[in-house]
C-alpha positions as CSV (number, residue, x, y, z in Angstrom):
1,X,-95.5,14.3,108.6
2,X,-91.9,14.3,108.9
3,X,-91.4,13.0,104.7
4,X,-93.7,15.2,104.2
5,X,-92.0,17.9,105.5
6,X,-88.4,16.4,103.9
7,X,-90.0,16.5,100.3
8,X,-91.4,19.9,100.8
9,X,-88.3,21.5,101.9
10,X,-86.1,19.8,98.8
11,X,-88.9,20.9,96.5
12,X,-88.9,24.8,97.9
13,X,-85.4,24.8,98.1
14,X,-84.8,23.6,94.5
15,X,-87.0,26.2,93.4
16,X,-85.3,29.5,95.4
17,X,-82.3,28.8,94.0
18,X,-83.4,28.6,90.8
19,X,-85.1,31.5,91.3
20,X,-81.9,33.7,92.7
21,X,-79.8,32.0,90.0
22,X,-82.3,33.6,87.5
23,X,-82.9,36.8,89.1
24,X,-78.9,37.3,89.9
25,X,-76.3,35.3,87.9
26,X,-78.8,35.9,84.7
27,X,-78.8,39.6,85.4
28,X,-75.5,39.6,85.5
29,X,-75.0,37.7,81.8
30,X,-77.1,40.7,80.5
31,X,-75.7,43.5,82.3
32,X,-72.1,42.5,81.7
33,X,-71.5,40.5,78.3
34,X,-75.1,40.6,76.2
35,X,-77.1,43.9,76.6
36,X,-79.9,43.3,75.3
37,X,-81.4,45.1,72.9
38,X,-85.2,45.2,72.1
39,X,-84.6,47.4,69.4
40,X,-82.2,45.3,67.9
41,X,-83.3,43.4,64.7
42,X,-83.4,39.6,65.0
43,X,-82.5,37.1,62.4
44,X,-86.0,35.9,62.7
45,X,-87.5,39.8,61.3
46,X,-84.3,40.4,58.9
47,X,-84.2,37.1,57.2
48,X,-87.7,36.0,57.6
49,X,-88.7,33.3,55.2
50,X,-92.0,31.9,56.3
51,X,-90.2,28.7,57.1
52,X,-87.6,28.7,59.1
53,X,-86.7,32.2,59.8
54,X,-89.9,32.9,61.6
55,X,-90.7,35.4,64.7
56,X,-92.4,33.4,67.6
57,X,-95.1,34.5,70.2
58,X,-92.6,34.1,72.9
59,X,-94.7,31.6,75.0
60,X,-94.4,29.8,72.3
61,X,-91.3,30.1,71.6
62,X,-90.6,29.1,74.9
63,X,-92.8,26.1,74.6
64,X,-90.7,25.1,71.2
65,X,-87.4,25.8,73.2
66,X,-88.0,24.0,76.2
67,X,-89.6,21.0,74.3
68,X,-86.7,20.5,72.4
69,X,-84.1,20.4,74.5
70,X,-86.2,18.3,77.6
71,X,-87.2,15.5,75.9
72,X,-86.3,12.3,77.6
73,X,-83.1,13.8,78.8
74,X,-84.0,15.2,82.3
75,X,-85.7,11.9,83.1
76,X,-83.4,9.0,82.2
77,X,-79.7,10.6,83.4
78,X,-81.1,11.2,87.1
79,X,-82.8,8.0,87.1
80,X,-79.6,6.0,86.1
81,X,-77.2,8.5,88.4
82,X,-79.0,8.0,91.5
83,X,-79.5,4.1,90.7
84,X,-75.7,3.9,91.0
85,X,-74.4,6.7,93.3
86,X,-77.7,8.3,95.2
87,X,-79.8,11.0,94.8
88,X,-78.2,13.4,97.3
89,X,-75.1,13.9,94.6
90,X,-77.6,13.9,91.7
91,X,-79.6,16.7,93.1
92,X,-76.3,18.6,93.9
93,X,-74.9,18.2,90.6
94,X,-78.4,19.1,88.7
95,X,-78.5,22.5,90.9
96,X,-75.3,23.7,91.0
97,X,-74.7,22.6,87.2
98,X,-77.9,24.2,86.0
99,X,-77.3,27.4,87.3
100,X,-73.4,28.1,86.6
101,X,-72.7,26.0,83.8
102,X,-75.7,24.5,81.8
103,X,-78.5,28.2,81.5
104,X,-75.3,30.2,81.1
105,X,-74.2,27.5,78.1
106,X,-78.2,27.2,76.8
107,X,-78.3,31.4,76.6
108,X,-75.1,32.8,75.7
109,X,-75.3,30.2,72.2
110,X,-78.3,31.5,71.5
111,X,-77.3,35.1,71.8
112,X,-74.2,34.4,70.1
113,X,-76.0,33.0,67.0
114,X,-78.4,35.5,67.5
115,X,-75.8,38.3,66.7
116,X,-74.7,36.5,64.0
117,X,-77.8,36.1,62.0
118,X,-79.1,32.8,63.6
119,X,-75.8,31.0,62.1
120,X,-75.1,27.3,64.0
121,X,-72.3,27.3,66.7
122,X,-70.3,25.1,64.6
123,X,-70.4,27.9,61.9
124,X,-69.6,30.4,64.7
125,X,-66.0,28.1,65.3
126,X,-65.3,28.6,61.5
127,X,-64.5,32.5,62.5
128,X,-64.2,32.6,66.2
129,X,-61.5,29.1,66.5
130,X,-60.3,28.4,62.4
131,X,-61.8,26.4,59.8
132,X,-60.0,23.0,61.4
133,X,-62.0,23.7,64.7
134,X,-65.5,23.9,62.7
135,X,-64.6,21.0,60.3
136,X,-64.2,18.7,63.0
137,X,-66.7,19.7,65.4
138,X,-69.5,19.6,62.1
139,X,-68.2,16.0,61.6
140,X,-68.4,15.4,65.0
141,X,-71.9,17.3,65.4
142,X,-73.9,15.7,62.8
143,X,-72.5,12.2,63.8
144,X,-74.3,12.9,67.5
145,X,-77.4,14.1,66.0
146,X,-77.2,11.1,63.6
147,X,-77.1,9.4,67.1
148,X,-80.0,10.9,68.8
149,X,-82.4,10.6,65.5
150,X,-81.9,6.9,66.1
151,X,-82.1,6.1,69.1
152,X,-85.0,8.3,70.3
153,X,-87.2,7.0,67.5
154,X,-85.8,3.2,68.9
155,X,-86.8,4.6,72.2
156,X,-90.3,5.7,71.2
157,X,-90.9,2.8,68.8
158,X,-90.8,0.4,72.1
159,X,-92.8,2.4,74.1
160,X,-95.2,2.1,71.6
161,X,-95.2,-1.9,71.3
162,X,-95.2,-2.0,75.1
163,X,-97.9,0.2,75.8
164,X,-100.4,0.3,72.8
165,X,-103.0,2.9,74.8
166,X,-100.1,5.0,73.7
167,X,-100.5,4.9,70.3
168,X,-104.1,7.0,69.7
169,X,-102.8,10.0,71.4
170,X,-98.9,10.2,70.7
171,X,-100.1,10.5,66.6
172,X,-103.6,12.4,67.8
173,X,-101.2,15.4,69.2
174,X,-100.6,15.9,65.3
175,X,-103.6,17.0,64.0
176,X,-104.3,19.0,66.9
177,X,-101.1,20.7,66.9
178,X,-101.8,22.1,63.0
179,X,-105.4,23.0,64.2
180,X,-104.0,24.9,66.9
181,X,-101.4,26.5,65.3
182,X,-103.8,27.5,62.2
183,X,-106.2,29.3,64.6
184,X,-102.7,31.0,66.4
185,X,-101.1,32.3,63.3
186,X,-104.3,32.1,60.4
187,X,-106.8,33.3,62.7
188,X,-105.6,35.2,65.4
189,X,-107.9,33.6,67.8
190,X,-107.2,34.0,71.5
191,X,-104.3,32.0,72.5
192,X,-105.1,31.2,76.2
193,X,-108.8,29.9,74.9
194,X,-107.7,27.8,72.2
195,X,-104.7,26.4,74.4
196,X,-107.4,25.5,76.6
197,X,-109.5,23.8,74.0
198,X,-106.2,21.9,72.4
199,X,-105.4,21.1,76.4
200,X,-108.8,19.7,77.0
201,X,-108.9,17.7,73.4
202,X,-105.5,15.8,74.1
203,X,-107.1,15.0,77.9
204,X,-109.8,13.1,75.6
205,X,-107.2,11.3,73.2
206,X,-105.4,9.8,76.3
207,X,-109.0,8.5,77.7
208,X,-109.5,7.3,73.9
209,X,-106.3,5.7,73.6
210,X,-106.7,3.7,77.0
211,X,-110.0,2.3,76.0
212,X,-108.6,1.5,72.1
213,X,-105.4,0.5,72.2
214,X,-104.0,0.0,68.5
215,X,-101.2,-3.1,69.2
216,X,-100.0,-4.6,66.1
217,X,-99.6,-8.3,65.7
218,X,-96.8,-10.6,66.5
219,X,-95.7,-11.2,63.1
220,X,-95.2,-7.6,62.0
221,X,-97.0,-5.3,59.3
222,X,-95.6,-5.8,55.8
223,X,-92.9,-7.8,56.1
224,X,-91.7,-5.4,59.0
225,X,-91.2,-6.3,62.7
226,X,-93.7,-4.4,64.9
227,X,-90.5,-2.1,65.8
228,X,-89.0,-1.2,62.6
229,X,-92.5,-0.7,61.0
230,X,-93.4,1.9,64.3
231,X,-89.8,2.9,63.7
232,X,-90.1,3.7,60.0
233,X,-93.3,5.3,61.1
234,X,-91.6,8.0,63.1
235,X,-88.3,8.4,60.9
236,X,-91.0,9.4,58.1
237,X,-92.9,11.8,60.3
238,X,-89.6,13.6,61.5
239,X,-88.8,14.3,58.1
240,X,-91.7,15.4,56.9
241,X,-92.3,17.6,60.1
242,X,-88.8,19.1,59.6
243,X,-89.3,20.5,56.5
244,X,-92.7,22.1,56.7
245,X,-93.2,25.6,57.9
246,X,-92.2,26.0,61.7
247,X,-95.9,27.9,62.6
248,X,-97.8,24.8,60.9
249,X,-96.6,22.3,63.5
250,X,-93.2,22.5,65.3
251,X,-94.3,25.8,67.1
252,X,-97.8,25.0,68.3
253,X,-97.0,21.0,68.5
254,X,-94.2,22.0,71.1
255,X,-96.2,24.6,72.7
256,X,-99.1,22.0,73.6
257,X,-96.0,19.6,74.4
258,X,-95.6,22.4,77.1
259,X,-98.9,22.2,78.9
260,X,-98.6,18.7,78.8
261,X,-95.4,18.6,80.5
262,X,-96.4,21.2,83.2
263,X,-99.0,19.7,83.7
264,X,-97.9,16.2,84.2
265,X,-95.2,17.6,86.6
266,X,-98.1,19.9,88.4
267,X,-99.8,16.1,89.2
268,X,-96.4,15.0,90.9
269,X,-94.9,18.2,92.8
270,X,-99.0,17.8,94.3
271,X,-98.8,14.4,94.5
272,X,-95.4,14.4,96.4
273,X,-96.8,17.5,98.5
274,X,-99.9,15.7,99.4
275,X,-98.5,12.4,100.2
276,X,-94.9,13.0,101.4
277,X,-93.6,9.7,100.6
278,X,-90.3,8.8,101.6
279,X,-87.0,9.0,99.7
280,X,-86.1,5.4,99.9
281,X,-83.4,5.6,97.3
282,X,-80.3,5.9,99.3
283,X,-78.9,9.4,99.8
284,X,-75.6,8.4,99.1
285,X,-74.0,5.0,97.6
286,X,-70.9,5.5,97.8
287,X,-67.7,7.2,95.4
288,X,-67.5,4.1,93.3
289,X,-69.9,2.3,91.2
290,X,-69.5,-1.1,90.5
291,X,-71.5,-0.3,87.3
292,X,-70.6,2.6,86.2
293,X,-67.4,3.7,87.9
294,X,-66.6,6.6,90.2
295,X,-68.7,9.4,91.2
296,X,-66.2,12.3,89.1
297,X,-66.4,12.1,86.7
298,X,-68.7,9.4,85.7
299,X,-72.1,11.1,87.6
300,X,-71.4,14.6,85.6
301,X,-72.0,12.6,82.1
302,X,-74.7,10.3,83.1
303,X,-76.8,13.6,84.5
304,X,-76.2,15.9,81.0
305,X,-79.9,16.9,80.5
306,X,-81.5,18.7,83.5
307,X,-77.3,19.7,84.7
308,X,-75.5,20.8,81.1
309,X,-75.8,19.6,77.7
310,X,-74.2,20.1,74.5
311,X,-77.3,19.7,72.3
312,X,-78.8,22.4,73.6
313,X,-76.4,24.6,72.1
314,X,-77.3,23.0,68.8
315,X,-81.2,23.6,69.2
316,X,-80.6,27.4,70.4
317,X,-78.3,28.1,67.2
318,X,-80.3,25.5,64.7
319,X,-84.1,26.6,65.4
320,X,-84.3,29.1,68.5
321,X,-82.3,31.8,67.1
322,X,-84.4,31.7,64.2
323,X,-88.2,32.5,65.7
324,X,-86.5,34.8,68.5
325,X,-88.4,38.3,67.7
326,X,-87.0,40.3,70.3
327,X,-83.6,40.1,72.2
328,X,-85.2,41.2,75.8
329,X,-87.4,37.5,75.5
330,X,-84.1,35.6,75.4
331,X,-82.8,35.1,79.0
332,X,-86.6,33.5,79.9
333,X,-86.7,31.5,76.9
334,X,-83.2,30.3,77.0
335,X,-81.9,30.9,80.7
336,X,-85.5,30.1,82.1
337,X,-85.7,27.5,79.8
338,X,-82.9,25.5,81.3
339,X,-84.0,26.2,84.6
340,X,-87.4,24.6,84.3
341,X,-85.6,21.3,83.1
342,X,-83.7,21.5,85.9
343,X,-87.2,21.4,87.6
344,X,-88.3,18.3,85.7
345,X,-85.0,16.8,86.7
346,X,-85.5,17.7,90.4
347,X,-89.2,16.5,90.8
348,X,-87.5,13.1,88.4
349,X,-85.5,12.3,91.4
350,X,-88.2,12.9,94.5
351,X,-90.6,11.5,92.3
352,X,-89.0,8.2,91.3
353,X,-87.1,8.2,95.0
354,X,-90.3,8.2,97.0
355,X,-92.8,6.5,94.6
356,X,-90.5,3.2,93.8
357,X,-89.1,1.1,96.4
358,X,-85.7,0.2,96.7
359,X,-86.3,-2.7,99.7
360,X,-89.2,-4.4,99.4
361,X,-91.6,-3.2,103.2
362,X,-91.9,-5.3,105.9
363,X,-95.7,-6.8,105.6
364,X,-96.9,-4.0,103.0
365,X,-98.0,-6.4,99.9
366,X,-96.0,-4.7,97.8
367,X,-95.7,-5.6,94.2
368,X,-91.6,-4.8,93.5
369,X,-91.8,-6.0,90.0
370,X,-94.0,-3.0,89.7
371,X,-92.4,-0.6,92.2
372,X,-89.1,-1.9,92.9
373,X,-86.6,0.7,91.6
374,X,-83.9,-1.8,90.9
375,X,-86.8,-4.0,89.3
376,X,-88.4,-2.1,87.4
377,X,-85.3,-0.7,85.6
378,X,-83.7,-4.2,84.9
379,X,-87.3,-5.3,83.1
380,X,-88.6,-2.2,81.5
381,X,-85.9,0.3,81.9
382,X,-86.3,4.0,82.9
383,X,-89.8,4.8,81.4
384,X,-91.0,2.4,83.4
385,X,-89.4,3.2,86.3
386,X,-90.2,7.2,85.9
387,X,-94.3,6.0,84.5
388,X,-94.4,3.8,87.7
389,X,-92.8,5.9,90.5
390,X,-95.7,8.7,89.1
391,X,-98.0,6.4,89.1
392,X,-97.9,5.5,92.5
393,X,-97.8,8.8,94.0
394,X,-100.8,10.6,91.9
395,X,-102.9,7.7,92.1
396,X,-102.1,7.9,96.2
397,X,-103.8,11.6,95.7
398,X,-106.2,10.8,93.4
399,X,-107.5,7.2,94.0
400,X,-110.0,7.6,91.2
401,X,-106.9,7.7,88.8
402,X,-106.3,3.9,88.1
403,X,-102.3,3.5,88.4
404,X,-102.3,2.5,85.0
405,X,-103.8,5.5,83.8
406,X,-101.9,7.9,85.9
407,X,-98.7,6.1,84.3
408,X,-99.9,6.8,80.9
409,X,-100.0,10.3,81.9
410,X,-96.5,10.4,82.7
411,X,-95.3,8.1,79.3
412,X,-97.2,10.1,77.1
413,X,-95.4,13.6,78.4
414,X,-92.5,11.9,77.6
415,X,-93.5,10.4,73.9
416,X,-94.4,13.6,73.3
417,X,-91.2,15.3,74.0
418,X,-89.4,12.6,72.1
419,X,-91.6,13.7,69.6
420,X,-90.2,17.0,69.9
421,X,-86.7,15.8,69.9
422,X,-87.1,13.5,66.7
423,X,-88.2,16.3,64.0
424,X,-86.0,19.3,65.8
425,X,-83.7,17.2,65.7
426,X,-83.3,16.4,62.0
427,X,-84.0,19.8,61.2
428,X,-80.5,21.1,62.9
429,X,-78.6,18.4,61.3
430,X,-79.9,19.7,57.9
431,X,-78.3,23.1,58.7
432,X,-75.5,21.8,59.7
433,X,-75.1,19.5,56.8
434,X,-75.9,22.4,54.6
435,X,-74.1,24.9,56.2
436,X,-70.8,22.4,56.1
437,X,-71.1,21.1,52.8
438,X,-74.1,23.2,51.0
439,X,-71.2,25.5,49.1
440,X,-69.0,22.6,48.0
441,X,-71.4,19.8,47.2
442,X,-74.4,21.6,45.1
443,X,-77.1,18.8,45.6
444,X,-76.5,19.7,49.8
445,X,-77.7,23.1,49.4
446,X,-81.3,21.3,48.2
447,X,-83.5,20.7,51.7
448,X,-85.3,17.8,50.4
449,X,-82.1,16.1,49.4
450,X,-80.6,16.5,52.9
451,X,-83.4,15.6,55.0
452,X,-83.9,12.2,52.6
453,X,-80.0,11.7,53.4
454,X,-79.9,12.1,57.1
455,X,-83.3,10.0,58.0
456,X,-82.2,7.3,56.0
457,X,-78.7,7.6,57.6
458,X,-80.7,7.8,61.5
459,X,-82.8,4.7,60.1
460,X,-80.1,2.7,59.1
461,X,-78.1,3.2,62.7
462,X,-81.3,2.6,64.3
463,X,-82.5,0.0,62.4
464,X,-79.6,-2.4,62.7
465,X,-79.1,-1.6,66.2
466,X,-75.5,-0.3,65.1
467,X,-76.4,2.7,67.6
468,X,-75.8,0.3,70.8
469,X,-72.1,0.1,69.8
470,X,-71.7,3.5,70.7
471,X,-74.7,4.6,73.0
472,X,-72.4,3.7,76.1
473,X,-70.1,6.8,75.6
474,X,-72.6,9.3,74.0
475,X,-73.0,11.2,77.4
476,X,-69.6,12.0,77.4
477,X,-69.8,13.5,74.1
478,X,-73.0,15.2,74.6
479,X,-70.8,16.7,77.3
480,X,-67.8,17.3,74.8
481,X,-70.4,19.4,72.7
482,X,-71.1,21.3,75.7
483,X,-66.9,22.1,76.4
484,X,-67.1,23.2,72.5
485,X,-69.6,25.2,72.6
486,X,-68.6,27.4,75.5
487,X,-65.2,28.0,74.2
488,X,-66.8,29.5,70.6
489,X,-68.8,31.7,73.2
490,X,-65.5,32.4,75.3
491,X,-64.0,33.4,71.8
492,X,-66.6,35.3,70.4
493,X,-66.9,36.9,73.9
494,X,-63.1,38.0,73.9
495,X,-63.5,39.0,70.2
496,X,-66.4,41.9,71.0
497,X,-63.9,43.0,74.0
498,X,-66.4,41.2,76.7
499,X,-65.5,39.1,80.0
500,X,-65.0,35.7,79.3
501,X,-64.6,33.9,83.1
502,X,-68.4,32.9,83.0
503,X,-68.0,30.2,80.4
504,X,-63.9,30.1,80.4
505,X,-63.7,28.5,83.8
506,X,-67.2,25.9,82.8
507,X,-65.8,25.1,79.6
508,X,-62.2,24.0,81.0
509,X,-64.2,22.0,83.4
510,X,-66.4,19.9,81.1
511,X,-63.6,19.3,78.9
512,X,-61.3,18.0,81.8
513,X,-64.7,16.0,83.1
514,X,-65.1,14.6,79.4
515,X,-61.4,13.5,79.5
516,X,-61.4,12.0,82.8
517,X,-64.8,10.2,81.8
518,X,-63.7,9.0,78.4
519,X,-60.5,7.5,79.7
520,X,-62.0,5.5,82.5
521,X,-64.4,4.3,79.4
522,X,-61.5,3.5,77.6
523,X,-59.4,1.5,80.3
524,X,-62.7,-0.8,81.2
525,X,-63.2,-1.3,77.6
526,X,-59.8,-2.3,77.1
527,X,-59.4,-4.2,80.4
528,X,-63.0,-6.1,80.2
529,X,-62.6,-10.1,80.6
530,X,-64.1,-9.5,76.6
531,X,-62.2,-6.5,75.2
532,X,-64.3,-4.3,73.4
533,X,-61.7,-3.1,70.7
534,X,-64.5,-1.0,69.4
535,X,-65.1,1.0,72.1
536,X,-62.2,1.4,73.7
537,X,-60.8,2.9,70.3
538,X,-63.9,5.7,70.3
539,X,-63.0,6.7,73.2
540,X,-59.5,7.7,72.6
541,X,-60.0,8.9,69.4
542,X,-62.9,11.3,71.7
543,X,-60.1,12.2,73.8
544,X,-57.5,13.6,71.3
545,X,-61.2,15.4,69.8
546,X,-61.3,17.1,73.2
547,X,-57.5,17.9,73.5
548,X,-57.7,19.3,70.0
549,X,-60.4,21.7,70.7
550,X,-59.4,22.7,74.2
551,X,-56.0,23.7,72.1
552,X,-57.7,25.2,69.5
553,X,-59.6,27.2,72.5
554,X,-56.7,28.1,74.3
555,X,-54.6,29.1,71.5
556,X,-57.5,31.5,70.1
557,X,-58.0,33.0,73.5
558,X,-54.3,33.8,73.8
559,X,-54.3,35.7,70.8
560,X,-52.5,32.7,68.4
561,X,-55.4,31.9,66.2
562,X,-56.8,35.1,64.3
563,X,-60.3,35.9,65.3
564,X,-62.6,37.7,62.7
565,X,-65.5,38.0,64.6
566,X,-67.8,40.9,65.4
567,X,-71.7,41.3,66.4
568,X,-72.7,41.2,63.3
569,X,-70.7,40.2,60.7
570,X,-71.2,36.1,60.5
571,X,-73.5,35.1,57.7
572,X,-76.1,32.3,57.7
573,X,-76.0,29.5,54.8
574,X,-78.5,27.2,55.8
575,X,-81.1,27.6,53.5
């Protein structure tokens, strides 16, 4: 009774301040920097196209927003944080972050691009911070996304070898997801009865897929390993999915990715509700990790997703801004948005602390190769160790759920969003390849031509594994994108004659936390008993990328750098 009473109290607590922070510090955003207009025109009504520039249902725009940016993220950085330092200080940090740094980042980019007709934040730097600011932030952008193409088809690829049931309904979502969104958009058929239908239909491909899984053989498909040809697989489906009309499949495709989600997070917050398991993750392991180093400001980069992250920014100005039809739908979307990660990243921690052991029980039988948190990390990694901890606990609820099956639950939510993440992502680093280099280099104003460039340039860092020479520091630039894009807002803010202390004082702290984080990189990679040269190199060069654009920041905000912004004025040259 007493767990049960422990989890139910984190849970409700989570969830009330959430609930204040939305009710409060967003009302505040609105009333004092974005006043929002519902008679405003959106980039999504003035420049519709009927393929990019398209206005959303706003569940469904939510659905598309909050796929995008979830993904994997809010599992694996609270897994790996309270692994090394507890989940006490990971549940701080993912409240307190969420609230005041990462929903004020997520909703202020996307009104800023929204007022400046659904442009990318790194075009906003062009005018708000100089063209030197933009240039190297694009470079540095597109690079990231480069990053996250590759290894979140890697990521998927595996999870595909390892568990084949997988494979019927990650692809099955497809076809159901154009079905869904031709009866939305073509037939104006009730929403909540065909989301009901699609729901039920993807309930079935799961059952399908666990009694035919589709596991290749040993010795690889056409000359191809069975990861590179599942990896080739999914590079080609993110670009053709990137291109094609947003209503045909990114919309309804991440607005079933939605339910699925909820869903599979409804199951756990039950599950941990109706078993109360204990948290037997420690609380707290101490200021230093052996593995990863101390708590500041190591913790604040592992946790990006779920707390604050930079690529957020990039899905609110890339695809967000562009389907928003009516300004008073963009704090829930965006703000909200945020919030409910944080959610995912809360019931992450309770549900991987209490269903996954971390010391084996006296006399229980206990299989810790299957629910050993340390265990299950070092031989499967953090889908395992997320798929197993839920496991446990619904099947607990619902012993007619086989553990096996309730962990395919929970690995297909998260296929699904890296799903999500694969095509949205491409289709931002298109803009911002086209908006960087579309009116200098002709061939990069062409779509095709782009989207053929950057999935062979994501295949070829996947591919060759080149991507794990640089994974080890990519929170802390995920969190250097996030120090960026606040001081664009903080400059556009000051430019319209607004406050600028709500993203000001959270910009000048991720960029000092990026520092500090980089630099500790830098001196174990320099200092290792095998130096990596590499490495250690990246992460200075990082550094003198964040001093740059905190001076760039703080000499536009003192008036040094001319700033020819206003609310309206910023064109859009993606095509």
């Amino acid at each position: 009774m007493l767990f049960m009473l422990t989890i139910a109290i984190l849970l409700f607590a989570c969830l009330f301040l959430y609930f204040i922070g939305y009710r409060f510090y967003a009302g505040r955003l609105d009333s004092e920097l974005i006043h929002p207009d519902a008679k405003r025109v959106t980039p999504a009504l003035e420049q519709n196209d009927g393929v990019d520039y398209v206005p959303s249902k706003p569940l469904v725009l939510f659905g598309h927003n909050f796929a995008s940016i979830a993904g994997a993220g809010p599992v694996i950085g609270p897994i790996i944080a309270m692994h090394h330092f507890g989940w006490a200080i990971t549940l701080v940090w993912i409240l307190l972050g969420n609230v005041f740094i990462g929903a004020v980042h997520d909703y202020l980019t996307l009104m800023v691009s929204v007022r400046n007709r659904g442009s990318s934040i790194a075009d906003i730097a062009e005018s708000t911070m100089g063209y030197r600011a933009k240039a190297v932030f694009a470079i540095f952008l597109v690079l990231a996304m480069l990053l996250v193409i590759a290894v979140f088809g890697v990521v998927a690829a595996k999870t595909l070898i390892a568990q084949p049931e997988m494979v019927f309904p990650t692809f099955a979502i497809i076809p159901v997801s154009v079905i869904l969104g031709w009866c939305i958009y073509k037939k104006n058929f009730n929403l909540k009865i065909t989301s009901l239908i699609a729901v039920l239909t993807v309930i079935l491909n799961i059952y399908i897929g666990f009694q035919i899984p589709l596991s290749l053989p040993e010795e690889g498909v056409m000359g191809f390993s069975p990861l590179i040809f599942w990896f080739i697989v999914l590079m080609i489906y993110a670009g053709i999915a990137s291109i094609l009309p947003v209503q045909i499949l990114l919309q309804p495709r991440d607005y079933l990715s939605t339910y699925i989600l909820f869903g599979s997070m409804a199951l756990a917050i039950l599950g941990l509700l109706w078993v109360g398991p204990e948290l037997n993750t420690p609380a707290w392991r101490g200021a230093m990790s052996e593995g990863q180093g101390p708590v500041w400001p190591m913790l604040f980069v592992l946790v990006a997703c779920g707390a604050v992250s930079g690529f957020h920014s990039l899905v609110a100005g890339g695809t967000t801004s562009k389907q928003l039809a009516n300004e008073m739908q963009g704090k829930i979307i965006s703000y909200g948005g945020m919030l409910t990660e944080g959610v995912v990243a809360v019931v992450t921690v309770l549900l991987v602390g209490g269903g996954l052991y971390w010391v084996a029980p006296q006399g229980g039988g206990i299989d810790m190769t299957q629910l050993g948190f340390r265990e299950t990390l070092q031989s499967g990694g953090w889908i395992l160790a997320f798929g197993n901890g839920f496991g446990n606990i619904v099947h607990q609820m619902l012993p007619f759920l086989s553990f096996t099956f309730a962990s395919m639950i929970a690995v297909l939510a998260l296929n699904t969003f890296v799903l999500t993440t694969l095509d949205t992502a491409v289709r931002i680093t298109r803009f911002l390849v086209q908006e960087s280099l579309g009116d200098k280099v002709f061939v990069f104003k062409n779509k095709y031509v782009v989207t053929v460039t950057v999935v062979f340039a994501a295949y070829l860092i996947g591919a060759t594994d080149g991507w794990q020479k640089i994974w080890p520091i990519f929170g802390a630039t995920n969190q250097l994108i996030a120090a960026v894009a606040l001081f664009v807002v903080a400059t556009w803010l000051m430019a319209v004659k607004k406050p600028t202390q709500y993203v000001l004082y959270p910009a000048i702290f991720m960029v000092v936390t990026t520092i500090g984080a980089l630099a500790w990189q830098a001196y174990r990679f320099f200092t290792a008993p095998q130096p990596n040269l590499f490495l250690g190199s990246t992460a200075v060069v990082l550094i003198g990328l964040a001093v740059f654009v905190g001076n760039e920041g703080r000499q536009a905000l003192r008036g040094r750098r001319v700033i020819s912004v206003s609310a309206t004025e910023i064109p859009s040259r993606a095509e």
